[in-house]
N, C-alpha and C positions, 0 to 999 in steps of 0.2 A: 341731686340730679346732674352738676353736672361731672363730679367726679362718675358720676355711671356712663354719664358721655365721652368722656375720656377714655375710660376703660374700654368701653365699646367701640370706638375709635382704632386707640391703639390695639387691641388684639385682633380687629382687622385687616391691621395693616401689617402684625407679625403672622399672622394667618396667613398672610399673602407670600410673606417675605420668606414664610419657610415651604411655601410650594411652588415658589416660580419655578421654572424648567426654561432655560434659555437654548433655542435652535441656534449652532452654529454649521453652515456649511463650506466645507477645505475641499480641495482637489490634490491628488498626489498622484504626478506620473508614475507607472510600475513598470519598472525597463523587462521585468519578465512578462507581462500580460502586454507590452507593446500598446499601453494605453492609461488616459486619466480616469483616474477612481475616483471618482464625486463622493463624499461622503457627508453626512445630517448625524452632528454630534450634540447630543441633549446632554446639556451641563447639570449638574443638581442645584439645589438654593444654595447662594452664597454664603457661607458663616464665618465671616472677615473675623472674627472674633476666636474662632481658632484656623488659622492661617498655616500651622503645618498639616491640616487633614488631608490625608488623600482617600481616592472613594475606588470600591470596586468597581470594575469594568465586563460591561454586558455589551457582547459583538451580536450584531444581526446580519447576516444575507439577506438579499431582496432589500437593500435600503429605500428604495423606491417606492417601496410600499409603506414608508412608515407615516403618510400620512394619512393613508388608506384604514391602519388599526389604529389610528388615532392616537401613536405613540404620544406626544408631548402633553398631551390633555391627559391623557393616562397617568402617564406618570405623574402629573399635576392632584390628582384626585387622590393618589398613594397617598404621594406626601402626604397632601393637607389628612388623611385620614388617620396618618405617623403607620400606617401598613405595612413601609420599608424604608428601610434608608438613605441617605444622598447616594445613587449610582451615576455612575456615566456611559451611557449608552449611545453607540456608534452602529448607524444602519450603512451599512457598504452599501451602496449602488450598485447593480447587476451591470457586465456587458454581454458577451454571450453567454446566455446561462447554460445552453444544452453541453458547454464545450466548455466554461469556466468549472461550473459545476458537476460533481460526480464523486467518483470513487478513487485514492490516489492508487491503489493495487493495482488498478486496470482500468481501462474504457470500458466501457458497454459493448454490446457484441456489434452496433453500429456505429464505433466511434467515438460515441458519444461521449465528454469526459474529456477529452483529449488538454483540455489544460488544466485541470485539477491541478494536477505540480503545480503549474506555475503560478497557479492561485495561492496553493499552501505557500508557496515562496516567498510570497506578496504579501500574505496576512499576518504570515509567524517571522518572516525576516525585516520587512519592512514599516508595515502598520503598525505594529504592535510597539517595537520601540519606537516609533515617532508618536504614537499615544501616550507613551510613557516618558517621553523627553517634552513632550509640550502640554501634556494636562495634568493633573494631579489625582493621575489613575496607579492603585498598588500593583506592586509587580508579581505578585505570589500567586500561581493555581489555582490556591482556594480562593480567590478573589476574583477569579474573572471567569466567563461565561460566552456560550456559542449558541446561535439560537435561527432558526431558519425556518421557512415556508414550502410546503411541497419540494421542490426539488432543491432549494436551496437548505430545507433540512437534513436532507440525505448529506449534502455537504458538512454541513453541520455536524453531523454526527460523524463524517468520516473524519473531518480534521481532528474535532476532541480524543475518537479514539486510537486516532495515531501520532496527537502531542500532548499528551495528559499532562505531560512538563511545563506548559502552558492556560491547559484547560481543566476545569474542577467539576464544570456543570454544562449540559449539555440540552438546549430544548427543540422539540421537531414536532414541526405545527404539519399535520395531514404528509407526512413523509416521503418521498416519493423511493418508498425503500424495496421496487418490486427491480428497481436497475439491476440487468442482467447479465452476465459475460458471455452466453449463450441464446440464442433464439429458445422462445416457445416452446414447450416440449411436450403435446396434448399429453402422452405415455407416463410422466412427471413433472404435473406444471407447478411443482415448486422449487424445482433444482434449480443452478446457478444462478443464484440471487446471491450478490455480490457483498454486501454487508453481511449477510447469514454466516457466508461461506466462510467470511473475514472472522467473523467472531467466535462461530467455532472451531475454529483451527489456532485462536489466539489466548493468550491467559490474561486474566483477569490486570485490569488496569488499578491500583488502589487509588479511591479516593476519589475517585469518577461518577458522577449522578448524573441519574437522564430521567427527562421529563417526556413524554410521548400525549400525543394528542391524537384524535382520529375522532371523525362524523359520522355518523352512519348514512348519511348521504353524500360522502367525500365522492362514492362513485357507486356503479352497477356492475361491474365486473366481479364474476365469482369464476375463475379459473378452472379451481377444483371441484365446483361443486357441491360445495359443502356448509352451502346458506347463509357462507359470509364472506362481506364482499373482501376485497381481495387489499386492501388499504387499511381495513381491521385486521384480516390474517396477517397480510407481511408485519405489523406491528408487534402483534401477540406472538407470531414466533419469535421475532427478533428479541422481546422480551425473555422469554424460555428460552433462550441460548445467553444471556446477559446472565442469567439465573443458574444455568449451567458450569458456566465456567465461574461462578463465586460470588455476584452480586446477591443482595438478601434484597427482600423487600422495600427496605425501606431509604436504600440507594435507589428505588425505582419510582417514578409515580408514571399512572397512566390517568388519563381522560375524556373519553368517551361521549361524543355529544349525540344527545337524541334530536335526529332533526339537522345535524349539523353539514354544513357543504365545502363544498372547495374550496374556499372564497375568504378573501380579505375583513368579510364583513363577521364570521364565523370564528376567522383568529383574534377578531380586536376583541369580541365579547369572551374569551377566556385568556385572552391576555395578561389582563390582574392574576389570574391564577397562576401561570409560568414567574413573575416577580414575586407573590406569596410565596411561592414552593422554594424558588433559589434563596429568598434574602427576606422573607420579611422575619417580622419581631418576633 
């Protein structure tokens, strides 16, 4: 009895020990965005016992939201399940998003976007080595990860495919990939979408994965007229031009919620699936 108590005991308490997730949050002035970046850095369990380990790094947009998809309890529930491995996961805080976030090719045909550079400036010159000077995050492509919500996934997606140097895997929670360099165009309402245009006129990045998500309740908008809504369309093309230019299948995953909405509460419930798909066992 009581070495069964012991036992029960102690694997409790290694239970625990191997799915803590510790919240750190830093601030780091960004002299290009003319502003402090708050950042909520989820540490993995400690394993003092190998002391040179370092872990792959998973960035998010919209850090603000990471408490909304229940990032830390999340990643709590991986572990303890052995799902995936120790990551280190850094939610960027949002400031303007209409104007941090976008396309770095171009703004939007209003503007919009207009500091994209100066974000990518921030994320790939700055963040990323001070992640990598102060945590015990690997420095290699294949180990690190970009990951975003609505329009902070277009972001997302636009940084990975213009630093693969930097990024291996790419996730876009309800995308907001309909950003245009032109207005509206009833006569061709699928031209000048700006990620499209990007990828078909660009070659194949190696070694690049994208993960896509979309609701079928993300929205009601069907542009074309063609019985789906326009947040599945711009996804599925942008897929077939990823396909196009040399991705296979199984560089791609897509996922599809029936029921699913615009909302924080919609990306925390397939969230596990975006860490299974990058990194689990």
């Amino acid at each position: 009895m009581a070495n069964n108590y012991f036992q029960i005991k102690f694997g409790n308490f290694f239970s625990f020990f191997r799915s803590s997730v510790e919240l750190q949050v830093h601030e780091l002035y960004s002299e290009t965005l003319q502003r402090q970046v708050k950042l909520s850095i989820f540490l993995p369990p400690a394993r003092p016992w190998r002391f040179w380990e370092r872990f792959p790094l998973v960035l998010f947009n919209d850090g603000q939201d990471m408490p909304s998809v229940r990032m830390q309890s999340q990643l709590r529930q991986l572990y303890r399940a052995g799902r995936i491995p120790p990551l280190i996961v850094v939610g960027i805080h949002a400031g303007d998003r209409m104007q941090e976030y976008g396309t770095l090719r171009t703004a939007d045909y209003k503007n919009r976007g207009s500091k994209a550079k100066a974000y990518a400036d921030f994320v790939i010159g700055q963040l990323l080595p001070w992640l990598h000077q102060n945590f015990r995050s690997r420095t290699e492509a294949a180990d690190t990860s970009i990951a975003g919500f609505s329009l902070g996934g277009l972001s997302a997606f636009d940084l990975a495919w213009h630093y693969p140097q930097h990024f291996a895997k790419v996730g876009v929670f309800s995308g907001a990939l309909w950003w245009r360099s032109e207005p509206f165009q009833e006569n061709d309402p699928d031209a000048d979408r700006i990620v499209h245009d990007e990828v078909a006129q660009s070659t194949k990045r190696p070694g690049l994965r994208f993960w896509f998500q979309t609701g079928t309740l993300d929205e009601e908008s069907d542009r074309n007229n063609n019985g789906i809504i326009d947040a599945i369309d711009d996804t599925l093309d942008l897929i077939r031009l990823l396909k196009g230019v040399g991705y296979e299948d199984k560089a791609i995953r897509y996922v599809e919620i029936e029921g699913g909405h615009h909302h924080t509460d919609t990306w925390a419930d397939i969230l596990p699936d975006f860490f299974e798909w990058g990194y689990g066992k």
